[in-house]
N, C-alpha and C positions, 0 to 999 in steps of 0.2 A: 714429726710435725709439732709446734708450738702447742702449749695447751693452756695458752694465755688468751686465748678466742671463745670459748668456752658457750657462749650463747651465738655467736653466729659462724657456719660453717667456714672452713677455708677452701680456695680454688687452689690447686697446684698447679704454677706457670712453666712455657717451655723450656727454660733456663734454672729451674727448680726452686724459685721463690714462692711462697705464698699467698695468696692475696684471699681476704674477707668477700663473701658472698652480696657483701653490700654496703656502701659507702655514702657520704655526702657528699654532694656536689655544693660548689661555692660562688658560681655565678647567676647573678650580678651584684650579688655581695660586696661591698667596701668594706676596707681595712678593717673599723671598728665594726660593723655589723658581722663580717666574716670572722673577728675573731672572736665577740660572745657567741656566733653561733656554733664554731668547733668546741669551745670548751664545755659547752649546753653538750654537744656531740659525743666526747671524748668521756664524762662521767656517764652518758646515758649509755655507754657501750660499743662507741663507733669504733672503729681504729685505721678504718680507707677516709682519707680525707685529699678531695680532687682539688686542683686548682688551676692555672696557667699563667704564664705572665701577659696576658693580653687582661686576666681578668683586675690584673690593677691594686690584688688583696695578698698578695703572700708574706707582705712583712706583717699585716693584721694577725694569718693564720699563724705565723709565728710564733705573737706572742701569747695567742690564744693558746698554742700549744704549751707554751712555757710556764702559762696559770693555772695547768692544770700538773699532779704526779704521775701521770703515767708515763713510762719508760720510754722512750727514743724506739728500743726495738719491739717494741707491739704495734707502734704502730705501721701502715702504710700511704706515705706520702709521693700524691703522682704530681709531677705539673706538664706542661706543653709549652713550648718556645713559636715562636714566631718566626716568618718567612726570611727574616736578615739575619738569620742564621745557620741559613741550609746550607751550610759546608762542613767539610771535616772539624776544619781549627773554628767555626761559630759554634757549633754544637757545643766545643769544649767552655766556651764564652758564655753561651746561654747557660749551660748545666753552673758553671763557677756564682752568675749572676742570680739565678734560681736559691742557689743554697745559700748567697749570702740574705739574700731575704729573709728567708728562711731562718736563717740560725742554724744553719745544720750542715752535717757536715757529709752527708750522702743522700740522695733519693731514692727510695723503693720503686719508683716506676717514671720514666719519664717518655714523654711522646712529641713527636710533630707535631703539632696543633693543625694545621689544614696541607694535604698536597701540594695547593699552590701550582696546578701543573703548568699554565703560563709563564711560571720561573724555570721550568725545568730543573730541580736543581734536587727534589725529594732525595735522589738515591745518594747524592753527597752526605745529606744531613743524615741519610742512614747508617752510613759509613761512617760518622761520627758517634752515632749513638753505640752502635759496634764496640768500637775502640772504646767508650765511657766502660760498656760491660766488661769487656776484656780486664779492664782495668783496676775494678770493684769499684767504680765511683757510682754505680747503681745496680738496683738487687735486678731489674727488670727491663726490658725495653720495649717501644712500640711505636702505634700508629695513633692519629684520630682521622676520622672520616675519610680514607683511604678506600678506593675500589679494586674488587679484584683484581684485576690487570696492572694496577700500582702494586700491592702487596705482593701481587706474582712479579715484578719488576725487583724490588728489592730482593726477592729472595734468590731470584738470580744471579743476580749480581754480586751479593755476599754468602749467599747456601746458609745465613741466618734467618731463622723464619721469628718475624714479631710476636713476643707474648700478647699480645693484647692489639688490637684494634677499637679504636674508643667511637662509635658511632649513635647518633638520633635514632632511637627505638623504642618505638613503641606501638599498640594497638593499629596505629592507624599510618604505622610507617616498619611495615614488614618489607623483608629483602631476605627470603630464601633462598636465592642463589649465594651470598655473601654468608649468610648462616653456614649454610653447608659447605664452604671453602674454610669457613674458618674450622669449624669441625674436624675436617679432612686435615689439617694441617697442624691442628692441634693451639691455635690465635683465639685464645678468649675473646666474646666480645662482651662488650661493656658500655652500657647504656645512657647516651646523656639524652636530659627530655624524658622521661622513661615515664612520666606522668599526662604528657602533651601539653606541656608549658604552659597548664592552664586553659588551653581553648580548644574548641570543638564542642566543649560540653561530653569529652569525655568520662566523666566521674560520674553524669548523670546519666551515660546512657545504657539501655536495659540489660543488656549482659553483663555490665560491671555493676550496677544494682542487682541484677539477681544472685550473684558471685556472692555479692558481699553478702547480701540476707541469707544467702543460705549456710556461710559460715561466720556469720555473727560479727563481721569484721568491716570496718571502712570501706569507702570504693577505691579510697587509695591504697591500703593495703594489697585488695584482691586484684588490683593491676600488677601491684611491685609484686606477688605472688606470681603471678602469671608471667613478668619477665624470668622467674628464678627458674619456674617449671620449664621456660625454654631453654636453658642453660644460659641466661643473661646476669651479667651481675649490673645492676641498677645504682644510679647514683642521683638519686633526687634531690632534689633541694630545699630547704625551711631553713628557719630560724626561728622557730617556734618551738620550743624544748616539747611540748604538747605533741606537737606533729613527729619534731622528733624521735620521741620516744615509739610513737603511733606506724614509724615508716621501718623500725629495726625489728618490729613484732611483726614478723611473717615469715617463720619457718615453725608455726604450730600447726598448721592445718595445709591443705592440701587441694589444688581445686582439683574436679574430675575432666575425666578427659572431655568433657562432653562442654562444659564451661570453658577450657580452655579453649573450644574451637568457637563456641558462641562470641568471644571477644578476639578470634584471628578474624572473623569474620566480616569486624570495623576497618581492615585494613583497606590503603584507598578512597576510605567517606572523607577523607579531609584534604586539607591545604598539602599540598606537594614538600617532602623536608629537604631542606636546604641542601646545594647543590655546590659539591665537593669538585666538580669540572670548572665552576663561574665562582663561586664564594672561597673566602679563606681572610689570613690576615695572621 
């Protein structure tokens, strides 16, 4: 294992890559905001830095990355392709198009961006991603917002089971069934939203206030806590070196089991999350 992570755990993926217990996410971040905010990131300790090309910022992350000296291989760079790609030979297109953004000349993790099942086309673009790994043009491969019955489709289809599934999770958008598939199969999941995008009034409500007071920490920590104690890796989002610093400090304390159910307990009070059979792009 690298011992260049040193302050934030690593996850061992099904394909033997490593990945950080917890990353920044970059959307809706533009160019120049997404790349002061990775390099705000990348000194405070980040090294998972999310992106996609739908979010419009990867040549920003680039050069964000570029201002700062840490090394190429510390760190872990994921992005997501879009639906005009779900073939074998687009994957290869997307992945080429992704890195010259980038500057770079391989990805750590790259995923679907939405099923898109309307297209039917997901287990092409998987079989693409496939062949990228075979290849070494990336250390990882996966899913985002993929349901069982899709994930069980690819892996039929190839007997390659996705590192990662990148799914909406949080407090108030629990899917135990999906948990425990991915468990079973050994598919990280990985958190986007993992604070509730700001609405609901989750940060203010009483089991994430009592969480936080009783270990002296934010209500946003003791959420991003709480995804880690599910075995979630989070990927939140700021641009605020303050908050930044604030969201990578949450592997010193611990909540009890008893907090962690007061806050599964939110699951359901809110708005329904986005629906991977109807949405995509």
């Amino acid at each position: 294992m690298p011992d260049n992570y040193a302050s934030v755990p690593l996850r061992e993926l099904n394909n033997g890559a490593f990945m950080p217990s917890i990353g920044l996410g970059t959307w809706p971040l533009d160019d120049i905001q997404a790349g002061a905010a990775v390099a705000h990131a990348l000194d405070a300790g980040y090294r998972l830095i999310d992106t996609a090309e739908n979010y419009g910022n990867e040549e920003g992350i680039g050069e964000g990355i570029g201002s700062t000296s840490v090394p190429r291989e510390e760190l872990f760079i994921t992005s997501k392709f879009n639906v005009q790609w779900h073939s074998v030979q687009g994957v290869q297109d997307a992945w080429e198009n992704s890195c010259k953004r980038l500057g770079m000349e391989y990805l750590d993790l790259f995923l679907i961006h939405w099923p898109n099942p309307q297209e039917g086309n997901y287990v092409q673009a998987w079989e693409g991603l496939v062949k990228l790994l075979k290849r070494g043009r990336v250390r990882a491969i996966g899913t985002s917002n993929f349901t069982v019955g899709q994930l069980q489709e690819l892996m039929d289809a190839t007997g390659v089971v996705p590192d990662v599934n990148q799914v909406q999770h949080s407090p108030f958008w629990l899917n135990d069934e999906r948990l425990a598939f991915h468990a079973k199969h050994g598919i990280l999941t990985e958190g986007w939203a993992p604070l509730g995008r700001g609405k609901h009034d989750l940060l203010s409500s009483a089991p994430v206030l009592a969480a936080a007071e009783d270990h002296r920490v934010t209500p946003a920590q003791a959420v991003l806590r709480w995804q880690i104690e599910r075995g979630v890796v989070p990927i939140p989002k700021t641009s605020s070196p303050e908050r930044l610093a604030e969201n990578l400090d949450v592997f010193t304390f611990n909540l009890s089991p008893e907090e962690i159910k007061a806050i599964d307990a939110l699951d359901g009070t809110a708005d329904e999350p986005a629906d991977p059979m109807s949405f995509g792009h």
